[in-house]
C-alpha positions in Angstrom: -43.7 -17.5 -23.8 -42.0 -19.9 -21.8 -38.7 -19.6 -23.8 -38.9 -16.2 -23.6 -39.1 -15.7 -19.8 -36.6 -18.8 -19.3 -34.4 -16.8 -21.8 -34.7 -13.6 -19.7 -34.0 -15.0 -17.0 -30.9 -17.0 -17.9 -29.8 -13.3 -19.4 -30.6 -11.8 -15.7 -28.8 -14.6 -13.6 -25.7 -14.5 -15.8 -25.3 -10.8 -15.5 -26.2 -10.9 -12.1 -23.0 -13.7 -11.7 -20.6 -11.3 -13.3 -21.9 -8.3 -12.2 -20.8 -10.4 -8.4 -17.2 -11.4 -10.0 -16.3 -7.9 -11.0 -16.4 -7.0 -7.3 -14.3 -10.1 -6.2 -11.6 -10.0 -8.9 -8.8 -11.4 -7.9 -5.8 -9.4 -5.9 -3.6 -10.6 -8.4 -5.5 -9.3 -11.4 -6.1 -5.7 -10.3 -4.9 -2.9 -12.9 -4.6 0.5 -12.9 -8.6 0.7 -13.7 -9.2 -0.8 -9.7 -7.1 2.4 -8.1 -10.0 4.7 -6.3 -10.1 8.1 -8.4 -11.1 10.2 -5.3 -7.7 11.5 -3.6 -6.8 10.8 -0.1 -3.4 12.4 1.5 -2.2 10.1 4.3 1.1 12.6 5.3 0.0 14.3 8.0 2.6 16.8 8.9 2.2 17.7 12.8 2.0 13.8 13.9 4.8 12.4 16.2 6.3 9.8 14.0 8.9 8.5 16.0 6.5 7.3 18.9 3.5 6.7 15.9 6.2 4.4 14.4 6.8 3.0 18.3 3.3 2.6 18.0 2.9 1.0 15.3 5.5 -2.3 15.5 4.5 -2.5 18.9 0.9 -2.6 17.2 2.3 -5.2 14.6 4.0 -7.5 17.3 0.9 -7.8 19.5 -1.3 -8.6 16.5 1.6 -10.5 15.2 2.1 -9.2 11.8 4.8 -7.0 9.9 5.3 -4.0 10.2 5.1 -2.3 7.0 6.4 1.1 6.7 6.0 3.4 4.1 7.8 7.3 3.8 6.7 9.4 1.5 4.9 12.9 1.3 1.6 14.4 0.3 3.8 16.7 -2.7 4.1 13.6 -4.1 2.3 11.8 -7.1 3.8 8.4 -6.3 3.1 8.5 -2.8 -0.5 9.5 -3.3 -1.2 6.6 -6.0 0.6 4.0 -3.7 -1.8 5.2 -1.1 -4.4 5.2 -3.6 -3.4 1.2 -4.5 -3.3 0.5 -1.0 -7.2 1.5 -0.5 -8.2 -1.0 -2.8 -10.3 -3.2 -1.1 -9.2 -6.6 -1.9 -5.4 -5.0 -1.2 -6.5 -3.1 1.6 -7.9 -6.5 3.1 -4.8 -8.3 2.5 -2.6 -5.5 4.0 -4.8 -5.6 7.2 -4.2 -9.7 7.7 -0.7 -9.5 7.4 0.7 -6.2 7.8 0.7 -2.7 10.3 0.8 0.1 7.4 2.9 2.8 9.2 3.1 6.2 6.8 6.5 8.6 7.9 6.2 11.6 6.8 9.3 13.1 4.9 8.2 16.6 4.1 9.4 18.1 1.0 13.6 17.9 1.1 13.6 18.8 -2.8 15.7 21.8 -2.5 18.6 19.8 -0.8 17.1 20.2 2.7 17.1 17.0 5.1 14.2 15.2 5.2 11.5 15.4 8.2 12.0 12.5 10.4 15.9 12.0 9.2 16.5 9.8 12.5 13.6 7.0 11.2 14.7 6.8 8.3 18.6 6.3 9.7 17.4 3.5 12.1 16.2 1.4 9.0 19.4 1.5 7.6 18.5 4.3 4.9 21.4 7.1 5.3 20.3 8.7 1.4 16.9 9.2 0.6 16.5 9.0 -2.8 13.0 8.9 -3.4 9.8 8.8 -2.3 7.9 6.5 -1.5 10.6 4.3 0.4 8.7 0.9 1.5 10.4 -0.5 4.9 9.4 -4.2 5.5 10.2 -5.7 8.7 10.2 -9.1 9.5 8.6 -10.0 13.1 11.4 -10.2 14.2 12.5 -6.6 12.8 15.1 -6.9 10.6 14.2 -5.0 7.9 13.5 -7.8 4.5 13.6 -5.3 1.6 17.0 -3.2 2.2 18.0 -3.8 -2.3 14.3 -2.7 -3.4 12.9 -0.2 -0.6 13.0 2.5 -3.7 11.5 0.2 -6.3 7.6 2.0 -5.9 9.4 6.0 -6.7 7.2 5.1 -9.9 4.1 3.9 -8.5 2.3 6.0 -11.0 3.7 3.3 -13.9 2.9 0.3 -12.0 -0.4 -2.3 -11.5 -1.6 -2.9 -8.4 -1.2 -6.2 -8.7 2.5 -5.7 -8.5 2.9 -4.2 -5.3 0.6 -7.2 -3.7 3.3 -9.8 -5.7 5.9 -7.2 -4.4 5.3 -7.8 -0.2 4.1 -11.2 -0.9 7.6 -12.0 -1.4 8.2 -10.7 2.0 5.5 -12.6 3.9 7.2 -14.6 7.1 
């Protein structure tokens, strides 16, 4: 009887432990299976972005951290599951200590028109957009660290989570 009740409980304990590790896996092991399923839209289309964006570096300075900014649109898949990625809680948590997530809406340009907030895009050196979502990292000092891979997450969709943390931890200063 003994045995048995030893045995159960060395069955509990052990389940109990990973049962605990599942919800602190590792940022650099999350998968596709760790994105939230419920949908959340973060392009809100009657917001002020240029003074939101004001906002939000000022925001990033005083709290000294990046500003991380991030266009995109609610039409889009990529943008949603990038937002989707970014709720994560262990990515959400490391976004939080490092970064000031600033979303610029674009609207939908895909019948040749120019994209909402044109003028933000232009002062971070993007004169094309080709895609959405653009990623904008600034440095504290604000020079902008990702000019040669802003477009890289247009396929967000195909990607692990785990990526885009590797992705701005490369752009950490």
């Amino acid at each position: 009887m003994n045995k048995l009740i030893f045995s159960l409980f060395v069955v509990i304990l052990l389940t109990s432990i990973l049962f605990v590790m599942n919800f602190k896996k590792p940022i650099s092991n999350l998968s596709q299976d760790d994105i939230p399923k419920t949908v959340v839209k973060p392009y809100k289309p009657d917001l002020n972005y240029p003074d939101l964006v004001i906002e939000g570096i000022e925001k990033a300075l005083k709290e000294n951290k990046q500003p991380l900014i991030i266009f995109g649109a609610n039409w889009c898949p990529d943008c949603i599951i990038l937002h989707q990625i970014i709720l994560i809680p262990q990515m959400a948590k490391f976004i939080n200590e490092n970064f000031e997530l600033i979303y610029v809406d674009v609207g939908d340009y895909r019948d040749g028109s120019e994209p909402k907030n044109k003028q933000i895009l232009l002062n971070y050196g993007i004169a094309e957009l080709e895609g959405v979502p653009t990623i904008v990292v600034l440095s504290k000092d604000l020079k902008v660290l990702n000019k040669d891979s802003s477009t890289q997450w247009r396929n967000a969709r195909e990607r692990q989570p785990s990526e885009f943390y590797f992705y701005l931890n490369n752009f950490l200063s």
